[in-house]
C-alpha positions in Angstrom: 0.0 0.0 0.0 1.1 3.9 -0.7 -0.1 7.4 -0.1 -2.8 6.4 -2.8 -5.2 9.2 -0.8 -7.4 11.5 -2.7 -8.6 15.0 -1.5 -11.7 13.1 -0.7 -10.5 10.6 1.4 -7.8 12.0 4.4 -6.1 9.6 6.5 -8.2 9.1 9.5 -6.9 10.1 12.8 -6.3 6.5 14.8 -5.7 5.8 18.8 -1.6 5.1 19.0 0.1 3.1 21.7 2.8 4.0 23.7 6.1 3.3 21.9 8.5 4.0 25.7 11.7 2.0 24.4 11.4 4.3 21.2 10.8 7.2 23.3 13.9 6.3 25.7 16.1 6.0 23.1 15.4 9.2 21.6 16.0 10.9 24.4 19.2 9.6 24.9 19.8 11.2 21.3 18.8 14.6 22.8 22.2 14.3 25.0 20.4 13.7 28.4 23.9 12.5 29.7 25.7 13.0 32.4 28.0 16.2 32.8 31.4 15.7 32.2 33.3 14.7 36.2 35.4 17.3 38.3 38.6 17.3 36.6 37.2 16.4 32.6 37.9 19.4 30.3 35.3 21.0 27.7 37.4 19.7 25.0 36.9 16.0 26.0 33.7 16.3 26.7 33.2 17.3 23.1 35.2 14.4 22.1 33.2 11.8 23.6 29.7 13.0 22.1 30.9 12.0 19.1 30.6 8.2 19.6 27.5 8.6 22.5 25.7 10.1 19.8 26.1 7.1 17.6 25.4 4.6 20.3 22.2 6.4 21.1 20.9 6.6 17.2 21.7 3.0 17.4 19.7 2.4 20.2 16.5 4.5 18.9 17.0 1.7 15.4 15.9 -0.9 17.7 12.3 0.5 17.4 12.3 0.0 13.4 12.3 -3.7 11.9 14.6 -3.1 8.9 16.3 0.0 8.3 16.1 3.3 10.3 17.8 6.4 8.5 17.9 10.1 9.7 19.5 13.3 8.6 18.9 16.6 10.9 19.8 20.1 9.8 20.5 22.9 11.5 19.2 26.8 11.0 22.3 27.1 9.4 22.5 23.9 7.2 25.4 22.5 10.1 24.3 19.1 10.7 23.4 18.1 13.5 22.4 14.4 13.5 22.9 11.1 10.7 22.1 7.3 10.5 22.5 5.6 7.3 22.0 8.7 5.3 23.5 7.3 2.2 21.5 4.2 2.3 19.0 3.2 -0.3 15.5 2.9 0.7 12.6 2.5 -1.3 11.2 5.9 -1.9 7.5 5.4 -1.8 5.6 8.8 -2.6 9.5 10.5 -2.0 9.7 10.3 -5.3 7.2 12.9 -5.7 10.0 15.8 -4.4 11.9 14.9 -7.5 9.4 14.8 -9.5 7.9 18.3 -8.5 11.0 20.0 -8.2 11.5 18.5 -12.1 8.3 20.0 -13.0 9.1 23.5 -10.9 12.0 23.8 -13.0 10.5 23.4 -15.9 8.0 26.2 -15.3 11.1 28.7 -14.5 12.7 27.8 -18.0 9.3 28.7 -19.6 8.6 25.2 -21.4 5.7 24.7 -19.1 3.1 26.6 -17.6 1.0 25.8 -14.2 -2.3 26.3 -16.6 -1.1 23.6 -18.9 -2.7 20.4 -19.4 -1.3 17.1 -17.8 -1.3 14.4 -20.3 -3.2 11.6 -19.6 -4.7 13.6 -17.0 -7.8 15.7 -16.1 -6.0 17.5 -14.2 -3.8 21.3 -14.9 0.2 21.1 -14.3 -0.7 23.3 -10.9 -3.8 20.9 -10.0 -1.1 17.8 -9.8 1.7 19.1 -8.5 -1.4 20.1 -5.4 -2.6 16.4 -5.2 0.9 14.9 -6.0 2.4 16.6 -2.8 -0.1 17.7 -0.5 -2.5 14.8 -1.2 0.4 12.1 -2.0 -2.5 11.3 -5.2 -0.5 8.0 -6.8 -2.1 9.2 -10.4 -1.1 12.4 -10.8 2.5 11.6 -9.7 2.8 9.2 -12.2 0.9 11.2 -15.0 3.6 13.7 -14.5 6.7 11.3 -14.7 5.3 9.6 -17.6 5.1 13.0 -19.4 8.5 14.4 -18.4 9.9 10.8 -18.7 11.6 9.0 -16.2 14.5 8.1 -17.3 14.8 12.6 -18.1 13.8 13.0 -14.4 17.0 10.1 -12.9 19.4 12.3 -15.3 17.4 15.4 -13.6 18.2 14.7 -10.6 22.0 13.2 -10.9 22.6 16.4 -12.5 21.3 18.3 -9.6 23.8 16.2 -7.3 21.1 14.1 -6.1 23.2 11.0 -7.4 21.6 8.3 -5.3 17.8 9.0 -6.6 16.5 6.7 -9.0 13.5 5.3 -10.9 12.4 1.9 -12.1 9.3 2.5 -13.7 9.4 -1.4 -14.9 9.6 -2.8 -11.6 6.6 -0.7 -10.3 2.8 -0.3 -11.7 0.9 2.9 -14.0 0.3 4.4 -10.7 3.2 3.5 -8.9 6.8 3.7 -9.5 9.4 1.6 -8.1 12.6 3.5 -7.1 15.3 4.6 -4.6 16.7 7.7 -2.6 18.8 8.3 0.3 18.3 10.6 3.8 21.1 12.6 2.3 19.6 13.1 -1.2 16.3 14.3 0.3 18.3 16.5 3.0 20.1 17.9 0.2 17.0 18.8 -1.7 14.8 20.4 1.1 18.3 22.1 2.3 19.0 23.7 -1.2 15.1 24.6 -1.5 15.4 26.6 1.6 18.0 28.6 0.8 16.3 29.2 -2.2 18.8 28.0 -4.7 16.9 25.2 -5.9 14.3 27.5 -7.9 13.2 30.6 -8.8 11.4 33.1 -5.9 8.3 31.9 -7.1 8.7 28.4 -7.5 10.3 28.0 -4.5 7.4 30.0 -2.6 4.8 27.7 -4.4 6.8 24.3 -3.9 7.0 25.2 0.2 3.4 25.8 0.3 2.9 22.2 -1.5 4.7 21.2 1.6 3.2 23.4 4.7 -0.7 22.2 2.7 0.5 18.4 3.4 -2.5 16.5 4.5 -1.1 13.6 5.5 0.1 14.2 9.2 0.3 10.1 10.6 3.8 10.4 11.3 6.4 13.1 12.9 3.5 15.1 13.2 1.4 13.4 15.7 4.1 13.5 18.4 4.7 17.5 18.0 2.7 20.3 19.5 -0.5 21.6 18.5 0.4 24.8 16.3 4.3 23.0 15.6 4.8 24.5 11.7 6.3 21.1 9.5 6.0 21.5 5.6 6.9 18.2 4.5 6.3 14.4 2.7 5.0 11.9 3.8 6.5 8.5 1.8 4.5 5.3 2.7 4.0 1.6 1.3 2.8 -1.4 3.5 6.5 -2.0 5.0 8.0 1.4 4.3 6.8 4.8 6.3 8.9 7.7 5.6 8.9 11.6 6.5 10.6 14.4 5.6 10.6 18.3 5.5 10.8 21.6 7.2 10.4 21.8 11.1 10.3 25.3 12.4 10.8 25.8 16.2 11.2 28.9 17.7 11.3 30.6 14.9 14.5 28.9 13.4 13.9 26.0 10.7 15.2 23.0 10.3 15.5 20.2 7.7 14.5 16.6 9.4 14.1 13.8 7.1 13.4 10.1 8.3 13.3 7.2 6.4 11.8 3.6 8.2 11.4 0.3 6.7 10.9 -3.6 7.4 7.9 -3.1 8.7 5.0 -5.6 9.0 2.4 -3.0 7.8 2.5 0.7 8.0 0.6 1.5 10.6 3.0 -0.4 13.2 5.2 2.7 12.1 2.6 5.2 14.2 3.4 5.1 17.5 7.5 5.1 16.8 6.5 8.0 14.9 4.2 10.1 17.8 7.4 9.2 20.2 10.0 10.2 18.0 8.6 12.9 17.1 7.8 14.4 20.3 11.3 13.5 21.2 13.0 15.4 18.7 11.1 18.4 19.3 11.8 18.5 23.1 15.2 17.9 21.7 15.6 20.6 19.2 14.2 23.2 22.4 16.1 22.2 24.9 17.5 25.5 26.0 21.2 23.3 26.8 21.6 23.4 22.6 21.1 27.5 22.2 
């Protein structure tokens, strides 16, 4: 199964369990460690996060049946957490990013228009690229690839640096697409959009409101705060459950992407999800970072 939901049909909010190891471990991540004894300098304190921090991201991966990947950005692009950020997972509706910032692009060069007609589709360029992202709508994802082409939107992307994206429309279905990206590739790609050197003012202001209209909010999402601002993606299939985007606390902004598989179905992913993401949120505000 995928994010094959239509503007008609929102995913349903569900009763989640309580996911404590997950939570634990998280918070380990967070650096609630002890202080450094009488006697241990600054500078070696430093030095030992470095390997803490990996035992703790190790410990949070117990919570996830297959593969658990992260990438956290800072305000300033500084990174400030990773797991198996240049592993291949299976993209699910990721894809879609590439695809829309293919099709953003596009509409900067002047070869298409948001008014245009989607081949094989109903639907306007604009009208897709709305139920592509913020509806994760299967069809109009794949309407668009077919028309730009997908092997023209792997050499897209590759050319854009994002060198560990790809596409198998073969291996997938009309409506689905079989493919591969990395934490790092979609880091990279949300990172360079906020800077605003991925497209134009105006494409760039219209992709980030794709994001902020998502109406998928099952994952990250239900473990922040009422009011928490996160434009992002959802990416889900029945043993894959992904998110990714733009997390703003405190007025500073951050690029979180997470990427889960090896699951027996997707919802077992919820309540690691409301736990991590309450987690990293208490995280990202803890006063001790600032």
């Amino acid at each position: 199964m995928s994010d094959r939901r239509r503007p008609s049909t929102p995913l349903p909010p569900r009763g989640l369990t309580t996911g404590a190891a997950a939570l634990t471990a998280l918070l380990l991540l967070t650096g609630c460690t002890a202080e450094p004894g009488a006697g241990t300098s600054a500078t070696a304190g430093a030095a030992a996060a470095e390997p803490v921090l990996a035992d703790d991201l190790e410990q949070l991966a117990v919570g996830v049946p297959g593969e658990f990947g992260l990438v956290l950005l800072g305000p300033d692009g500084d990174e400030l957490a990773s797991r198996a950020a240049d592993r291949p997972f299976t993209s699910a509706s990721f894809y879609k990013l590439f695809v829309a910032h293919a099709v953003l692009e596009r509409v900067d060069r002047g070869e298409l228009a948001l008014d245009d007609p989607v081949p094989g589709s109903a639907l306007t360029v604009g009208h897709a690229l709305a139920a592509t992202m913020s509806w994760s709508d299967n069809p109009s994802g794949a309407a668009l690839g077919r028309w730009l082409g997908w092997a023209e939107l792997e050499e897209f992307a590759h050319g854009h640096g994002f060198s560990a994206t790809t596409f198998d429309p073969d291996a997938g279905d009309a409506d689905r697409v079989a493919m591969t990206t990395t934490p790092a590739d979609v880091a990279a790609l949300l990172e360079h959009l906020r800077r605003g050197e991925l497209l134009s003012p105006a494409s760039t202001a219209l992709f980030r409101q794709l994001l902020e209209d998502q109406q998928l909010d099952y994952a990250l999402p239900s473990g922040f705060s009422p009011g928490t601002a996160f434009a992002h993606k959802t990416g889900l299939l029945e043993d894959v459950s992904h998110d990714a985007g733009l997390l703003t606390l405190d007025g500073r902004e951050h690029v979180v992407v997470v990427m889960t598989d090896g699951w027996a179905g997707y919802e077992d992913s919820r309540p690691w999800y409301r736990d991590t993401g309450a987690a990293l949120e208490a995280w990202l505000l803890d006063p001790a970072r600032t």
